[in-house]
C-alpha positions in Angstrom: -32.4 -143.2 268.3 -34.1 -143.9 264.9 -31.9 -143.9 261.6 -33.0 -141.0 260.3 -32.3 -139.0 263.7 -28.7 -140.6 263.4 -28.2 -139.1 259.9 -29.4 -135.5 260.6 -27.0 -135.7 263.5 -24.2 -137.0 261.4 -25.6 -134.1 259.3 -25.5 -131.7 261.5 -22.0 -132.9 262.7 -19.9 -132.9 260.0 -20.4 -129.2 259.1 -19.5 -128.3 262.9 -16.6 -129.9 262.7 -15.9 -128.4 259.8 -16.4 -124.9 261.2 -13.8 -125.9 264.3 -11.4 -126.9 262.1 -11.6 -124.1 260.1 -11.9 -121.7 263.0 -8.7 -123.7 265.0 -6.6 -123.1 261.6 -7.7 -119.4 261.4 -6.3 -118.7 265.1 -3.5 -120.7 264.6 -3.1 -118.5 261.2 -3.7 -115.2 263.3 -0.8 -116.1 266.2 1.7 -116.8 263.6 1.1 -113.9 262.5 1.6 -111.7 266.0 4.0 -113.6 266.5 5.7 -112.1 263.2 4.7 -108.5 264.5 5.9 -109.4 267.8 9.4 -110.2 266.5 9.5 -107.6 264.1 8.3 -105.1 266.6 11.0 -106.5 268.8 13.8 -105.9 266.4 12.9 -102.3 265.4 12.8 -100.7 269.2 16.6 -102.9 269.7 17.6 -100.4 266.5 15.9 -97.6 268.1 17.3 -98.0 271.5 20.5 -98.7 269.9 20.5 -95.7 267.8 19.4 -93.4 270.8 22.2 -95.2 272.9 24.4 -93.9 270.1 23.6 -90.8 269.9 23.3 -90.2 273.9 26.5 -92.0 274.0 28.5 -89.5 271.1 26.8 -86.1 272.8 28.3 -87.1 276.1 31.3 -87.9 274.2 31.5 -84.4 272.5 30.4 -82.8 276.0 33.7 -84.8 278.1 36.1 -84.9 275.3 36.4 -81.4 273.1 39.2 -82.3 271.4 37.9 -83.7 267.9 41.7 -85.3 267.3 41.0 -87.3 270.4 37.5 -88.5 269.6 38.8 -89.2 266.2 41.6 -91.5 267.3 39.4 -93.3 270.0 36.6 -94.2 267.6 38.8 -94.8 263.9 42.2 -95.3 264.9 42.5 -97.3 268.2 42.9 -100.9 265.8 46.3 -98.9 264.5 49.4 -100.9 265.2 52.1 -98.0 263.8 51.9 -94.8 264.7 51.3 -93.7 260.5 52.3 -89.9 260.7 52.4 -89.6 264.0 48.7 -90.1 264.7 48.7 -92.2 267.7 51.1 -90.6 269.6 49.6 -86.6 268.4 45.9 -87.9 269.7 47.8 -89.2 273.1 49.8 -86.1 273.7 46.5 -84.1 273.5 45.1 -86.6 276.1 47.5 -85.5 279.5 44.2 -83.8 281.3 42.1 -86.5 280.7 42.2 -89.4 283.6 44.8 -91.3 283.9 48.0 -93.0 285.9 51.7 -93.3 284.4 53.9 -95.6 285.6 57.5 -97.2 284.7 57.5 -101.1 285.5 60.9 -102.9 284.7 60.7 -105.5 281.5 61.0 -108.8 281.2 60.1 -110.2 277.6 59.0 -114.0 279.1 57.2 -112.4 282.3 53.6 -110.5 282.4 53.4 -107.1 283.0 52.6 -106.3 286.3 52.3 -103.3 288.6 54.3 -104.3 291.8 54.6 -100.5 293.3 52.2 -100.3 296.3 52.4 -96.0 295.5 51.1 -96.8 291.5 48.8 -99.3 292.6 47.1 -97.1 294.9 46.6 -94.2 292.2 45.2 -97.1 290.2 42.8 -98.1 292.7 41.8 -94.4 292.5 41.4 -93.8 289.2 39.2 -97.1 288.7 37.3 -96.1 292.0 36.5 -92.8 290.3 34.8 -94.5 287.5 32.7 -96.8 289.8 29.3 -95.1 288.2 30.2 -95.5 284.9 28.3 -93.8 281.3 28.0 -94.9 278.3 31.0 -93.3 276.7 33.7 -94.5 279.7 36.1 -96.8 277.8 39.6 -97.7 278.9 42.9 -97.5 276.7 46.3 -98.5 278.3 49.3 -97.3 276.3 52.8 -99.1 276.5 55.9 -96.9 275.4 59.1 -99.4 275.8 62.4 -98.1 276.3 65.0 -97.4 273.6 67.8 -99.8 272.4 70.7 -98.6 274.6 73.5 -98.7 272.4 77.2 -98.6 273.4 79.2 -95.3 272.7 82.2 -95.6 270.8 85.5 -94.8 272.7 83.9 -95.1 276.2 82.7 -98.4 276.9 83.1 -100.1 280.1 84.2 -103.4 280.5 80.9 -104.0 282.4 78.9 -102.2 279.6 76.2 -104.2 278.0 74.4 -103.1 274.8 70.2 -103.5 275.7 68.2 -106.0 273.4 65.7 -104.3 271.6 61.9 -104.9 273.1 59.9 -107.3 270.3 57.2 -104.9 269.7 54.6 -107.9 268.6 55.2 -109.8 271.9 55.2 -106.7 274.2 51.7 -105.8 272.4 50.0 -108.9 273.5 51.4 -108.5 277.0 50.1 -105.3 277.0 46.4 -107.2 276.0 46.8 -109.3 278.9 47.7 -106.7 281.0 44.7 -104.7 279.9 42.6 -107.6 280.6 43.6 -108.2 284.1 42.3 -104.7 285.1 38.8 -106.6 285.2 39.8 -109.0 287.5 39.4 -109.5 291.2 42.3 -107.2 292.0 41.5 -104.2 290.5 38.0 -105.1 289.4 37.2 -102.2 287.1 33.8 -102.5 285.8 32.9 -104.9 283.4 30.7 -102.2 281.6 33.7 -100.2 280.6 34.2 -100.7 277.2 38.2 -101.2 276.2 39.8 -100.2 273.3 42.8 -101.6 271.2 46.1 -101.2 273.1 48.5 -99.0 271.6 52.3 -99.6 271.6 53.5 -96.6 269.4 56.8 -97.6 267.3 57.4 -94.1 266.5 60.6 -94.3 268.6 61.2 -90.6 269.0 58.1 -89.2 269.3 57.1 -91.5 272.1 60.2 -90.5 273.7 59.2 -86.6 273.7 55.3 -88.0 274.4 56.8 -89.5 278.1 58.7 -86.5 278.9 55.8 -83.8 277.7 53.5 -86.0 280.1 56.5 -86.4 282.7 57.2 -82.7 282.7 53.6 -81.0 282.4 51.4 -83.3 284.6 52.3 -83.8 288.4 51.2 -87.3 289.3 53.3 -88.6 286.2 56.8 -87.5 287.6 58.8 -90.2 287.9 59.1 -91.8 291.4 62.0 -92.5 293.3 62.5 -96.3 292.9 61.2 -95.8 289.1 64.1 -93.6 288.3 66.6 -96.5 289.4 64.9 -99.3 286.8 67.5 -100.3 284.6 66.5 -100.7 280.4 64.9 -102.4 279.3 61.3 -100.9 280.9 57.9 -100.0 279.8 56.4 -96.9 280.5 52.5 -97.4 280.8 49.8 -94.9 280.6 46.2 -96.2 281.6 43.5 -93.8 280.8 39.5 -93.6 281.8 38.2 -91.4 279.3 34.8 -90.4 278.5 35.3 -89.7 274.5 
């Protein structure tokens, strides 16, 4: 090849490879930047899904759960530790036909809570079996009501009378989070889709008295059973409730 073919090639060349390099940056450019719309894209249907989720989720709620106290206290006030004016225990009292098993379990402040009652297991089993197919709005709140101080009556006391120690309200609150917990274990296996919610232990100490009797008295399945009636204080009285608000 002659010289001067050499330099028109070089010529020829160097713009060409120009023209790659500026083509290779341009599509590099033009990825980056579907890449942005891809992401950003990505993010806005999430919100959009979310938001329908939302409001598919808070129709069904309205359409299962009519009573606007009730939806109230399951979305605002279920991180409540006292029962301020009564609200926790109000919103549970107006929650006795919505699903859910009572039971009385003996208490022991350094043990776990535990249901050891074949019959109260069993109408556990049920109630979890009933939510197998689960919605969006199906969230479990288990409620634990402890048992009085018992204290001595003046004038007639026994010599075998013993005064009860009252339940620590703290510690019995994060038995009751463990115990809410294990309901998504092997045993009982409830869903892991089921949202949960705060548990409540109500220190309203009189009202939650009137709120086991009004569900003792009114609803069937929460009588008390035979060997429940013979537990001795202190105890727990548990409700667990499926609802769809």
């Amino acid at each position: 090849m002659t010289r001067r073919a050499v330099a028109t090639s070089r010529q020829l060349a160097c713009p060409a490879i120009a023209l790659l390099i500026t083509l290779s940056c341009g599509h590099g450019q033009r990825l980056d930047e579907l890449e942005r719309w891809r992401k950003t894209f990505t993010e806005e249907q999430k919100k959009r899904d979310y938001e329908q989720d939302q409001a598919t989720e808070d129709l069904t709620s309205k359409l299962a759960c009519d009573n606007a106290e009730v939806r109230n206290f399951v979305k605002k006030c279920t991180s409540e530790e006292v029962c301020d004016d009564g609200k926790v225990v109000n919103a549970i009292r107006n929650m006795k036909r919505m699903d859910h098993v009572m039971l009385r379990i003996p208490y022991q402040s350094d043990q776990p809570l535990s249901i050891d009652a074949e019959d109260r297991r069993a109408q556990v089993f049920r109630l979890i079996l009933r939510h197998q197919v689960v919605s969006g709005s199906t969230k479990l709140l288990v409620v634990a009501i402890p048992s009085l101080e018992k204290k001595l009556a003046k004038g007639k006391v026994s010599p075998t009378a013993k005064a009860t120690v009252p339940i620590d309200y703290t510690k019995l609150k994060t038995q009751v989070f463990h115990f809410r917990n294990s309901l998504y274990d092997a045993e009982y296996n409830l869903p892991r889709t089921v949202k949960h919610l705060e548990p409540q232990v109500p220190r309203c100490d009189t009202r939650s008295v009137e709120l086991v009797q009004t569900f003792q008295k009114e609803v069937s399945d929460d009588h008390l059973l035979a060997h429940e009636l013979k537990i001795q204080h202190p105890y727990v009285d548990l409700i667990i409730f499926l609802v769809e608000c």
